[in-house]
MDTraj code that builds the backbone (N, CA, C; nanometers):
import mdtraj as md
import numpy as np

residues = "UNK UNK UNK UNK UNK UNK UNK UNK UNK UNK UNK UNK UNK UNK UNK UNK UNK UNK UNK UNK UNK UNK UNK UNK UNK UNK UNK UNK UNK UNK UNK UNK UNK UNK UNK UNK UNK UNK UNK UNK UNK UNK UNK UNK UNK UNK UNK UNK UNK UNK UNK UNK UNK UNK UNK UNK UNK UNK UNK UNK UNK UNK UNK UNK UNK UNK UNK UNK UNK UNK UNK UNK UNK UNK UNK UNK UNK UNK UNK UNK UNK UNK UNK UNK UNK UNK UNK UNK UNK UNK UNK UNK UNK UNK UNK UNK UNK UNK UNK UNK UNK UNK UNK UNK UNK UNK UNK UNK UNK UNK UNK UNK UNK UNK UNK UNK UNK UNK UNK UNK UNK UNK UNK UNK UNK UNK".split()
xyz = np.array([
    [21.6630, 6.1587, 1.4082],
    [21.6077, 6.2319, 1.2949],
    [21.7114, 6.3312, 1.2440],
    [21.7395, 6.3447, 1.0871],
    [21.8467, 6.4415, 1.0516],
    [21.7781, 6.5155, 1.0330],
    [21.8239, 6.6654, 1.0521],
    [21.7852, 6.7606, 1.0094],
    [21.8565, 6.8243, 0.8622],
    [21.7416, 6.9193, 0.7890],
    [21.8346, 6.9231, 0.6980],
    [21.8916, 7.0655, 0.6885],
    [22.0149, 7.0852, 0.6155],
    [22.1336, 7.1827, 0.6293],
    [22.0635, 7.3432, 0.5988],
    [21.9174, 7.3325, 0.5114],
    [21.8910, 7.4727, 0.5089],
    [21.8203, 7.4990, 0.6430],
    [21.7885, 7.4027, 0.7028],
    [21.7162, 7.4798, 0.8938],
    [21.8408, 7.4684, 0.9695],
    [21.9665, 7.4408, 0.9721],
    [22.0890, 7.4460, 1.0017],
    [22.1762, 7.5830, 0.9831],
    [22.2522, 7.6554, 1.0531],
    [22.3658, 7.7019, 0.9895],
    [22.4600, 7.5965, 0.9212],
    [22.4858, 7.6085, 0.7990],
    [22.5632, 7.4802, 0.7467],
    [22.6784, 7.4758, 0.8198],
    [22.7679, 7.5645, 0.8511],
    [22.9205, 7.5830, 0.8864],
    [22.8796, 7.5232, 1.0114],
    [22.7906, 7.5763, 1.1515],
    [22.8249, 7.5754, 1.2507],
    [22.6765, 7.4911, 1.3219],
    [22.6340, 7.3610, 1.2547],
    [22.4870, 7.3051, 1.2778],
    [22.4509, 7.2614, 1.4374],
    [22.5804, 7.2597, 1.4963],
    [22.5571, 7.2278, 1.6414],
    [22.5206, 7.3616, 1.7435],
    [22.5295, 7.4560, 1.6464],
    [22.5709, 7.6337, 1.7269],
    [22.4561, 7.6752, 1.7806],
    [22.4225, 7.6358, 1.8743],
    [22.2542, 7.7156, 1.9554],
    [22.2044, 7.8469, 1.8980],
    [22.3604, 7.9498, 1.9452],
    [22.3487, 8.0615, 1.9198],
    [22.3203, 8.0967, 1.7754],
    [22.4308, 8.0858, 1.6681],
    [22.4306, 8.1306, 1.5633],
    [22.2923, 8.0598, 1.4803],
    [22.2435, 7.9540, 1.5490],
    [22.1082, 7.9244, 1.4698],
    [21.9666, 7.9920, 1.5008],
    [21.9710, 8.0544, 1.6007],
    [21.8925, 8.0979, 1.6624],
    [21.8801, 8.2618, 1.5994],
    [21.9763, 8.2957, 1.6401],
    [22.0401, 8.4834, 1.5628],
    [22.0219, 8.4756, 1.4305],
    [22.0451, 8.3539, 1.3607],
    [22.0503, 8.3467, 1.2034],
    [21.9050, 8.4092, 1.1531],
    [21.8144, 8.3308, 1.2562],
    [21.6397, 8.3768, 1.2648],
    [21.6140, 8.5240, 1.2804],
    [21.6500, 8.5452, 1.3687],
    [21.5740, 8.6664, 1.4839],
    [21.6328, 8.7380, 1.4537],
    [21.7782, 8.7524, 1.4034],
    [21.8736, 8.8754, 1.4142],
    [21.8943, 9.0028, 1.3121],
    [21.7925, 8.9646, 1.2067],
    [21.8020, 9.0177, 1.0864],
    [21.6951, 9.1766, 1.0883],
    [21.6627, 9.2159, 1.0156],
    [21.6029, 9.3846, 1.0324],
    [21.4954, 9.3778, 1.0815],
    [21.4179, 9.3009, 1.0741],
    [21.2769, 9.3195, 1.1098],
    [21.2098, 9.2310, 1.1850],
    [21.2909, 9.0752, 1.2291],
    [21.2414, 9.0122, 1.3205],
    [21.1708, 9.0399, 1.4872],
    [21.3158, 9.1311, 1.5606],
    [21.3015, 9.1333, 1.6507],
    [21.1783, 9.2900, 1.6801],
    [21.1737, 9.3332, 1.5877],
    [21.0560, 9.4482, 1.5877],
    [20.9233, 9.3750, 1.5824],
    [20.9109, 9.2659, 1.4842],
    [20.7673, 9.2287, 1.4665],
    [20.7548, 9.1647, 1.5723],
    [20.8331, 9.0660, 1.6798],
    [20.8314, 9.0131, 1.7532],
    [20.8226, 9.1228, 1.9005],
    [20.8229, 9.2247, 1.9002],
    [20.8086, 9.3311, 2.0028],
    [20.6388, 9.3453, 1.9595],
    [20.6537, 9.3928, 1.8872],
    [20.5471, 9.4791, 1.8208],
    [20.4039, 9.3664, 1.8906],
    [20.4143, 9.2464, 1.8434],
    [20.3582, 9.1253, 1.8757],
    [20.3083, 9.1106, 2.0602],
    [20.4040, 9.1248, 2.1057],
    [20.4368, 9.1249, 2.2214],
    [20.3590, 9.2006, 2.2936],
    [20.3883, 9.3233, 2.2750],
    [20.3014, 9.4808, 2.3254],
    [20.1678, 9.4707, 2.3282],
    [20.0539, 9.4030, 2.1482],
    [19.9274, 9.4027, 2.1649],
    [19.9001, 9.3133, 2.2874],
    [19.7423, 9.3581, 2.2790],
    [19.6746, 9.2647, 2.4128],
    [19.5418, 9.2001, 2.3515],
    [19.5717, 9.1832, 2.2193],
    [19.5388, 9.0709, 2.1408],
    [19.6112, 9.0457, 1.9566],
    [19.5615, 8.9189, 1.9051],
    [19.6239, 8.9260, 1.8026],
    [19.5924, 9.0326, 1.7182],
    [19.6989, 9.0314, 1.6126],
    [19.7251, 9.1598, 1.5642],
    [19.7000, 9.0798, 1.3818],
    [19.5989, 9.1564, 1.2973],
    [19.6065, 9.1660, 1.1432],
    [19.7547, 9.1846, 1.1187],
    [19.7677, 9.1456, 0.9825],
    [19.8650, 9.2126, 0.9343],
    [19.8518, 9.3266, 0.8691],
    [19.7824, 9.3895, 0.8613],
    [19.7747, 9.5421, 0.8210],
    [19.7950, 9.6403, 1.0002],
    [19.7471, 9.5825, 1.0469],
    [19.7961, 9.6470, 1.2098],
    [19.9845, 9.6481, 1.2410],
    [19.9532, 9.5592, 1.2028],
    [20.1504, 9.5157, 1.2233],
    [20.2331, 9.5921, 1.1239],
    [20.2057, 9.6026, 1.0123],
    [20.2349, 9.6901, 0.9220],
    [20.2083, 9.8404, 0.9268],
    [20.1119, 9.8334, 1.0184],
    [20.1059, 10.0230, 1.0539],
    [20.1824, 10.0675, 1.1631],
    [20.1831, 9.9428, 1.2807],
    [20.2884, 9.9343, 1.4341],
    [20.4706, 10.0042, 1.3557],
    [20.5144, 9.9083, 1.2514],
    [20.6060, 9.9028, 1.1313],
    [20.6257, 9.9758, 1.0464],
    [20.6117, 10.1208, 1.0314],
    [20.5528, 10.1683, 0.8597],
    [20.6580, 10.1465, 0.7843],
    [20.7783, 10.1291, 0.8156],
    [20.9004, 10.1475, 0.6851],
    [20.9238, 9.9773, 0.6535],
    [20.8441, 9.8707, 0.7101],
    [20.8620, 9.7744, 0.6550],
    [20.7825, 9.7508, 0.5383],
    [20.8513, 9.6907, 0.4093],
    [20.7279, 9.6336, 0.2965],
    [20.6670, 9.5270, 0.3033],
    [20.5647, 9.5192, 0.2255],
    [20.4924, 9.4076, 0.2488],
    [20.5495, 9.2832, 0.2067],
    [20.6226, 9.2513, 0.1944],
    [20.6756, 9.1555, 0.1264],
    [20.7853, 9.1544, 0.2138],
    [20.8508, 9.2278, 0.3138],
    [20.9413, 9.1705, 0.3813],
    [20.8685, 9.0908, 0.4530],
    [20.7278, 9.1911, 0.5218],
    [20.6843, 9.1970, 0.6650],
    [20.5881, 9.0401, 0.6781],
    [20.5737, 8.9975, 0.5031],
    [20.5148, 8.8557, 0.4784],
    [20.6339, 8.7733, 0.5153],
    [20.7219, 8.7890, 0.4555],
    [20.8718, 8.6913, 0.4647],
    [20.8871, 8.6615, 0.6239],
    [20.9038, 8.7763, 0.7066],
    [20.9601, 8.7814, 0.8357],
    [20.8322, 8.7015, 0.9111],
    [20.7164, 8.6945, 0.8819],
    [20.5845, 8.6542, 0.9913],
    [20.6180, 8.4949, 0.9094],
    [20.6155, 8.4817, 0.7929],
    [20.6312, 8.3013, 0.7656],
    [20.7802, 8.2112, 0.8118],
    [20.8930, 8.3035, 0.8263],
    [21.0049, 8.2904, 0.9116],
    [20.9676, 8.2885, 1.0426],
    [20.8846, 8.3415, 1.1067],
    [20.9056, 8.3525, 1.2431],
    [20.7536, 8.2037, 1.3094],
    [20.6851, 8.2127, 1.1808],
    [20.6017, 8.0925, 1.2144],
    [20.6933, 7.9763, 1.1897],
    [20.7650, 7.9322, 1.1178],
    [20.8292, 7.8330, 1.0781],
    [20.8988, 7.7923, 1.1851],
    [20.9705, 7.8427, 1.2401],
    [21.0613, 7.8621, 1.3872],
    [20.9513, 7.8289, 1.5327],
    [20.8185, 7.8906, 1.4733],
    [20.7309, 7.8166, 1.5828],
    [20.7638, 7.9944, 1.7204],
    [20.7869, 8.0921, 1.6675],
    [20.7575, 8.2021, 1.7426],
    [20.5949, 8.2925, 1.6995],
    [20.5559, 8.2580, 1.6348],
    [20.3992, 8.3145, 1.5738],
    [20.3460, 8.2174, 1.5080],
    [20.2467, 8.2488, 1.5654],
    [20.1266, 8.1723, 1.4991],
    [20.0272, 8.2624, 1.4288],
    [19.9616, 8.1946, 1.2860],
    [19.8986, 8.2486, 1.1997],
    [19.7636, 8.1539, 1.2219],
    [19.6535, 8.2619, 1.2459],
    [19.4931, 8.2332, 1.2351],
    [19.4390, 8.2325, 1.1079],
    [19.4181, 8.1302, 1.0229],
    [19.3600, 8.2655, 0.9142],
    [19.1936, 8.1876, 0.9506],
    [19.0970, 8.2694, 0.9027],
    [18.9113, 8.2486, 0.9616],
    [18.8692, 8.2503, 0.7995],
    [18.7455, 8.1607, 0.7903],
    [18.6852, 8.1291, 0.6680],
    [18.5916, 8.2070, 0.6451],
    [18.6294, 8.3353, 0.6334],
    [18.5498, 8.4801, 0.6447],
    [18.5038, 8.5696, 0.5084],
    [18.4646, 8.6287, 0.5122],
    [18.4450, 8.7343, 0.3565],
    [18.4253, 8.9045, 0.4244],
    [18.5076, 8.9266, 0.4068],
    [18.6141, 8.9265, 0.3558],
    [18.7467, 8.8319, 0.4702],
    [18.8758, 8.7750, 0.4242],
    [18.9163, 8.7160, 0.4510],
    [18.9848, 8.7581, 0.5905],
    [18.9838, 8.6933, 0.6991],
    [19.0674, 8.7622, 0.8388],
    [19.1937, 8.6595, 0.8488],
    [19.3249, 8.7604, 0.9141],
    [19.4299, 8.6174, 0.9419],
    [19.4750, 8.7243, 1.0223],
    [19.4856, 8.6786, 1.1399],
    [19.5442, 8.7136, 1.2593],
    [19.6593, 8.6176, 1.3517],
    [19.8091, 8.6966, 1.3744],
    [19.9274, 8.6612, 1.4224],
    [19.9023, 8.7076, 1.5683],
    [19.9957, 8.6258, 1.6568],
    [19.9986, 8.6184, 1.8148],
    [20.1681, 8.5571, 1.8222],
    [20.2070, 8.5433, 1.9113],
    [20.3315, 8.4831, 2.0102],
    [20.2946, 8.3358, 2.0219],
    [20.3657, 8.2819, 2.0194],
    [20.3591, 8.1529, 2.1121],
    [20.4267, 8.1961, 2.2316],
    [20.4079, 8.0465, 2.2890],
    [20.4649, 8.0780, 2.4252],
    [20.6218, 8.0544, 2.3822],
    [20.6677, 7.9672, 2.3213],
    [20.8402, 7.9988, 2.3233],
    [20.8689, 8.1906, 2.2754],
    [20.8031, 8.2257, 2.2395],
    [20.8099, 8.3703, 2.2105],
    [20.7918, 8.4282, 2.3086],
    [20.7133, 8.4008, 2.3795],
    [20.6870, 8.4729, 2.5637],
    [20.7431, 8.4725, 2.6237],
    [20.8665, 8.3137, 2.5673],
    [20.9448, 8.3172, 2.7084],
    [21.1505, 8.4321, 2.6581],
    [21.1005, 8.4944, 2.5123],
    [21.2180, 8.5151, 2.4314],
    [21.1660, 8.6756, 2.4144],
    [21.0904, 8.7204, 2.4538],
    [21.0175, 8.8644, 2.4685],
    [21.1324, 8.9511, 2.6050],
    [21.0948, 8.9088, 2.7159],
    [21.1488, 8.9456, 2.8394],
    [21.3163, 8.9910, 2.8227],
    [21.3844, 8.9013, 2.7221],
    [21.5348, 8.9354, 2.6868],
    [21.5221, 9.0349, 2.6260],
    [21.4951, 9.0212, 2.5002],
    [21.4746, 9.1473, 2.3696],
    [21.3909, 9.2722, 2.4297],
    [21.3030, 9.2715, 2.5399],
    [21.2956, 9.4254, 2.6323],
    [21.3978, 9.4327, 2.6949],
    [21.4735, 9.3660, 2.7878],
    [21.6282, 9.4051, 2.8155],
    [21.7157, 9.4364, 2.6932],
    [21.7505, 9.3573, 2.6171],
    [21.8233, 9.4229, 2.5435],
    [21.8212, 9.5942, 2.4980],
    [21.6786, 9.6090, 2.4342],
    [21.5665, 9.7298, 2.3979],
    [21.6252, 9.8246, 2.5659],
    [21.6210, 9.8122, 2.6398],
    [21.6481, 9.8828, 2.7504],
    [21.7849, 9.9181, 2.7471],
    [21.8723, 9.8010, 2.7384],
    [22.0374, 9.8621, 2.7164],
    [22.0827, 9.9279, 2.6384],
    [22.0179, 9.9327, 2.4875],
    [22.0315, 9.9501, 2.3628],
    [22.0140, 10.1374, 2.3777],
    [21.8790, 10.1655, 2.4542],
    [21.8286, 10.3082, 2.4886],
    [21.9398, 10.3059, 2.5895],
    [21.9849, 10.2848, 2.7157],
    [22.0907, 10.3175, 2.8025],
    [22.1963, 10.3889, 2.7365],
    [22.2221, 10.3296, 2.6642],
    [22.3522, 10.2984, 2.6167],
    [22.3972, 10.3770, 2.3986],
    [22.3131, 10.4095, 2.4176],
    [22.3308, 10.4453, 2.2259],
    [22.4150, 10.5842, 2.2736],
    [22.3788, 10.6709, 2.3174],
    [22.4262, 10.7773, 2.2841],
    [22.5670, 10.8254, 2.2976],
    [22.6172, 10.7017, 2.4082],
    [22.7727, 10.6379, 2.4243],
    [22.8733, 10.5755, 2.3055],
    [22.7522, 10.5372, 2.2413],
    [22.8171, 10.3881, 2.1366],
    [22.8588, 10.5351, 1.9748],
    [22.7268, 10.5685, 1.9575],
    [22.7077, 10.7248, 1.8968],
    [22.8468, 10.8009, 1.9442],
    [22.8829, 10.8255, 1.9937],
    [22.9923, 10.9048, 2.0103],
    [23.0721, 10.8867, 2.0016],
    [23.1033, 10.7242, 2.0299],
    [23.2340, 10.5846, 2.0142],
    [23.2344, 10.6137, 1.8708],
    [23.1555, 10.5964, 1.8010],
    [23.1230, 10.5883, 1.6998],
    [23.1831, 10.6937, 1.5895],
    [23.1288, 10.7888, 1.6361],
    [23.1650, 10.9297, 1.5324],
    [23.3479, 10.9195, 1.5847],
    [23.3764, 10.9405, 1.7199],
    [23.5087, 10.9368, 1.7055],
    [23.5820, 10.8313, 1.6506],
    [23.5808, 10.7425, 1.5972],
    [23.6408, 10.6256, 1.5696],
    [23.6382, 10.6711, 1.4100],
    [23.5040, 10.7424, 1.3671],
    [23.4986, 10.7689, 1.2278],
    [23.5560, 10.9120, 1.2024],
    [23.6042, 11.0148, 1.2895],
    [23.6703, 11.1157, 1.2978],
    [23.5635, 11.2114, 1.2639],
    [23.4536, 11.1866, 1.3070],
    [23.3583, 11.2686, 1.2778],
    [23.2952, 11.3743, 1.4392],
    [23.3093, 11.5128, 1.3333],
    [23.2624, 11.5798, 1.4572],
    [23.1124, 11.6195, 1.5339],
    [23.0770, 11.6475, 1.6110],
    [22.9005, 11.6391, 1.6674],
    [22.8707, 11.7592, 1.6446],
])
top = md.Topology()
chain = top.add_chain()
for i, resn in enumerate(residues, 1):
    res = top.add_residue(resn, chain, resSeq=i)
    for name in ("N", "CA", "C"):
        top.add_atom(name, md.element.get_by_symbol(name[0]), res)
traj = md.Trajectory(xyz[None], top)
């Protein structure tokens, strides 16, 4: 089966990595995908958007139909009045959670190091 070049990185279509990061790696993936993670049930999207406040609605739509497409969330929607649609994890997301809290752990370890790398490299004083 071919796949086609826009679910591909075009340059690099064999690249695990860079196809994977191409997804997740962008501003607001790996937050909604925490955020997701943390409840201890599915979450509205007005919940996720309050977990979020500086995301817009229109990213925070973009990033949940990206991250379903990829098959990391799943969308409920119920034949309700008023209308309900509730997001969850899959399990390939369950098993891609456990990294991104390590990372989230090194990231806190480690900023106030990188922060200082940082300002000195930019000649900036604290």
């Amino acid at each position: 089966m071919e796949i086609p070049d826009k679910v591909l990185d075009v340059h690099f279509p064999e690249c695990p990595i860079r196809n994977v990061i191409a997804r997740i790696g962008d501003r607001w993936s790996i937050l909604i995908l925490l955020t997701l993670d943390s409840a201890t049930q599915p979450m509205r999207f007005k919940e996720i958007q309050a977990a979020i406040p500086d995301i817009s609605q229109k990213m925070l739509t973009r990033t949940l139909r990206d991250l379903e497409a990829d098959g990391y969330v799943t969308r409920h929607a119920y034949a309700e009045v008023p209308p309900r649609v509730e997001y969850e994890l899959t399990e390939r997301a369950r098993t891609l959670t456990p990294l991104l809290n390590n990372l989230v752990a090194w990231a806190a370890a480690n900023l106030s190091g990188i922060v200082k790398d940082r300002e000195r490299y930019l000649g900036v004083k604290s």
